[in-house]
Every structure is written in C-alpha cells, then in structure tokens.
C-alpha positions in Angstrom: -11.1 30.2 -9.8 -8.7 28.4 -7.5 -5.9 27.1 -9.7 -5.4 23.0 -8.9 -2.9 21.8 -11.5 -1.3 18.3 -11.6 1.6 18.1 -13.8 1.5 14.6 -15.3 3.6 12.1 -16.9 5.5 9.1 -17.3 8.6 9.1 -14.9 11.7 11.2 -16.5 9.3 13.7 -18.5 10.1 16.3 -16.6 7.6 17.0 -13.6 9.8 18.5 -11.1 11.7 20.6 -13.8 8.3 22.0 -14.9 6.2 22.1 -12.0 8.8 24.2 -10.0 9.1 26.7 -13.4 6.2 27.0 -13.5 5.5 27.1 -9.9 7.5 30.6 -10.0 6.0 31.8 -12.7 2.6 31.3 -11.8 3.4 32.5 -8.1 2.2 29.6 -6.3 3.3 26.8 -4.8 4.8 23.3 -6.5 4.3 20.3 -4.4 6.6 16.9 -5.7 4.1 13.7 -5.5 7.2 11.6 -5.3 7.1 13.3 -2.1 3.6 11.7 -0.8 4.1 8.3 -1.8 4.2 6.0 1.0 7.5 4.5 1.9 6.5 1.2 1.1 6.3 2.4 -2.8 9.3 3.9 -2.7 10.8 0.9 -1.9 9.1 -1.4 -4.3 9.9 1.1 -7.1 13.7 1.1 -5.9 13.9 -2.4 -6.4 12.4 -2.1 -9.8 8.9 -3.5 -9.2 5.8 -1.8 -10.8 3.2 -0.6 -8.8 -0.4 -2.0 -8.7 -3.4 -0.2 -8.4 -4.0 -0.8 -5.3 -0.7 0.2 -4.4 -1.5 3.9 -6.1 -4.7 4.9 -4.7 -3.4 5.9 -0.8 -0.7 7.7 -2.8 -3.5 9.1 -5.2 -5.4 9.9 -1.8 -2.5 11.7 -1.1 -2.4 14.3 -4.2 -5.5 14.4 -3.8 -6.2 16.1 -0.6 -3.1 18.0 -1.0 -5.0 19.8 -4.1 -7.8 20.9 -1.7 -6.0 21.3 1.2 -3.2 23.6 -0.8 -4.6 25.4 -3.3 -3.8 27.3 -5.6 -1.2 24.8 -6.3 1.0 22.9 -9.1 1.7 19.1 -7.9 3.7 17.0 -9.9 2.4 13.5 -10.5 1.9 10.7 -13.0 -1.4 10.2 -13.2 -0.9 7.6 -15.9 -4.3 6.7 -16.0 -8.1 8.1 -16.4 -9.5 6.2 -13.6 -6.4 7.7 -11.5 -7.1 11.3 -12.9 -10.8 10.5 -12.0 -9.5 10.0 -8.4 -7.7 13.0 -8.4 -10.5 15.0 -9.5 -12.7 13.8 -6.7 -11.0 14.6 -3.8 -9.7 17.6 -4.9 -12.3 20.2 -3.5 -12.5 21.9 -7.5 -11.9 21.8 -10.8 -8.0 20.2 -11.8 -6.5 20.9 -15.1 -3.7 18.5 -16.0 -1.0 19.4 -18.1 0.4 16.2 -19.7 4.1 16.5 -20.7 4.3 14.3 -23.7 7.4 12.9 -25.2 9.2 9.5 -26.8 10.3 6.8 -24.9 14.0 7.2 -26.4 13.9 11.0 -25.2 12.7 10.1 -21.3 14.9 7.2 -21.5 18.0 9.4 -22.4 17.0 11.8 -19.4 16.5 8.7 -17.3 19.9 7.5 -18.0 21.2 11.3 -17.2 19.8 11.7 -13.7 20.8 10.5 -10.9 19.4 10.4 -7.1 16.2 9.1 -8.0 14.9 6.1 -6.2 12.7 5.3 -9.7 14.9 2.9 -12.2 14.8 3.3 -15.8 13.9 -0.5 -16.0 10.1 0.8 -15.1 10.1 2.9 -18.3 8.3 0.1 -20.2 5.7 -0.2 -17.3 5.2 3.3 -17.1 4.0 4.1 -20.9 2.2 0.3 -20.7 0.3 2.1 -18.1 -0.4 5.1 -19.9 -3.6 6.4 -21.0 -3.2 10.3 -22.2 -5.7 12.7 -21.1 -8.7 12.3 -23.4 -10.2 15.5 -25.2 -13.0 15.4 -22.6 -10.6 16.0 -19.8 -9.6 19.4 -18.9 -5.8 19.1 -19.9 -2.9 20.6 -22.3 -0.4 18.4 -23.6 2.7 19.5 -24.1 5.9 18.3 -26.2 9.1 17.9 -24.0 11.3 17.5 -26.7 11.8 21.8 -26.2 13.9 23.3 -24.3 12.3 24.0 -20.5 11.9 27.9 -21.0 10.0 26.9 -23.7 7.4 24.1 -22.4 6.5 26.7 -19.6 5.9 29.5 -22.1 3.3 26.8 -23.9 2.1 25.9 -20.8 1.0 29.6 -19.6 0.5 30.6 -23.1 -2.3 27.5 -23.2 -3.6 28.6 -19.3 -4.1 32.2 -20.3 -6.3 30.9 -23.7 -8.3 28.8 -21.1 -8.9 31.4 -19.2 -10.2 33.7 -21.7 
C-alpha cells in the first residue's frame, strides 16, 4: 500500500518536528502544509485572524492533491476537523492515516512562546483547539502524546504503523 500520512494538529504540536523525523525514518518524503497555504492565509493568520472554512478548503485542496500527486508521503497539516479530514481523504487518490499529535494547551502554548519565525501567533491557540475535533475511532488514525521527548513520539508513531500493518 502506498503510504499517504497527514501529521495533524493544533499549531505548536509539533508537525514539522515530527513529520520530518519521521520523514527519515520512514524513507520518504515530508511535505510542510504551512507551505501550501495561499498567501492570502498567511497573511490573515499573521495578523492574528482565524481562518474560516471557506478560507481552508483551497488550502485543503492543496494537501490534498499533494497526497496523490506525491506519494508515499508524510505532509504536516492541521486538519482540525472531520469534515476537513473527509476532504483530505477524498482527493487523495488512497487510503490516509492521520496521526494526531495530542497535547495540553499549556504545553503548545509554552512551545508557542519558544519559537520564533512563524507567521502563526500564539493569540490563535484558543481558536485552534475551539476548532478541534480529534480523529474519531472510526478514522484511520493514531494519537499520540507530545508531552515526550521527539525520539520518542516517532518510536510510538512507527511502533503503531508497523501493528497496523500486521
């Protein structure tokens, strides 16, 4: 099977840090979503407005056909939502398994606070887990707890693929 995986969360979980780990230890590519959004987002989020819905789907669009167009390949993006997940899973040309990196709003503030270079601002935290829905247990996805060190959430993470795959 072709692997299509979207690496989900709220913003400051920890995406890019996982995606790309795991990107090398899987062998394939990682592709940053923050990377397909069109400008126009970026520069809503930058001056701390919350996206709509209809201000996602192009970008969901986006993640979408990179999955069939790429694959195998990891692509980092929120995916806050079922009906966005449901989008995802669409236009993706195959199955998608999203792994949902899962932690308190006082931990992914803290990271927040500690990064810098990102046009999102921590004043959409609230927005982000308002908008929230986890993966439901009729979704193919693993949810993982960030509150671990990095080599740690991968090792879950491929420990949980390889039980899948069985």
């Amino acid at each position: 099977m072709t692997q299509r995986i979207v690496v989900m969360g709220v913003s400051g979980c920890g995406k890019s840090s996982v995606g790309a780990a795991l990107s090398q230890a899987l062998g394939i590519p990682y592709r940053d979503g923050d990377d397909l959004h069109p400008a126009v987002n970026v520069a809503r989020m930058r001056a701390g407005e919350a996206l709509t819905d209809a201000d996602r789907w192009p970008w969901l669009e986006r993640v979408a056909q990179d999955l069939a167009r790429l694959a195998p390949v990891i692509v980092g993006c929120s995916a806050l939502r079922r009906v966005y997940r449901d989008r995802i899973r669409a236009g993706a040309g195959g199955p998608v398994l999203f792994v949902h990196l899962a932690g308190s709003r006082e931990v992914i503030a803290a990271r927040m606070a500690a990064r810098s270079g990102h046009f999102m601002p921590a004043s959409l935290l609230d927005s982000q887990f308002a908008t929230l829905e986890p993966p439901g247990p009729d979704e193919a996805a693993i949810t993982v707890d960030i509150n671990q060190p990095l080599d740690r959430q991968v090792a879950e993470i491929l420990r949980r693929l390889e039980l899948r795959d069985r």
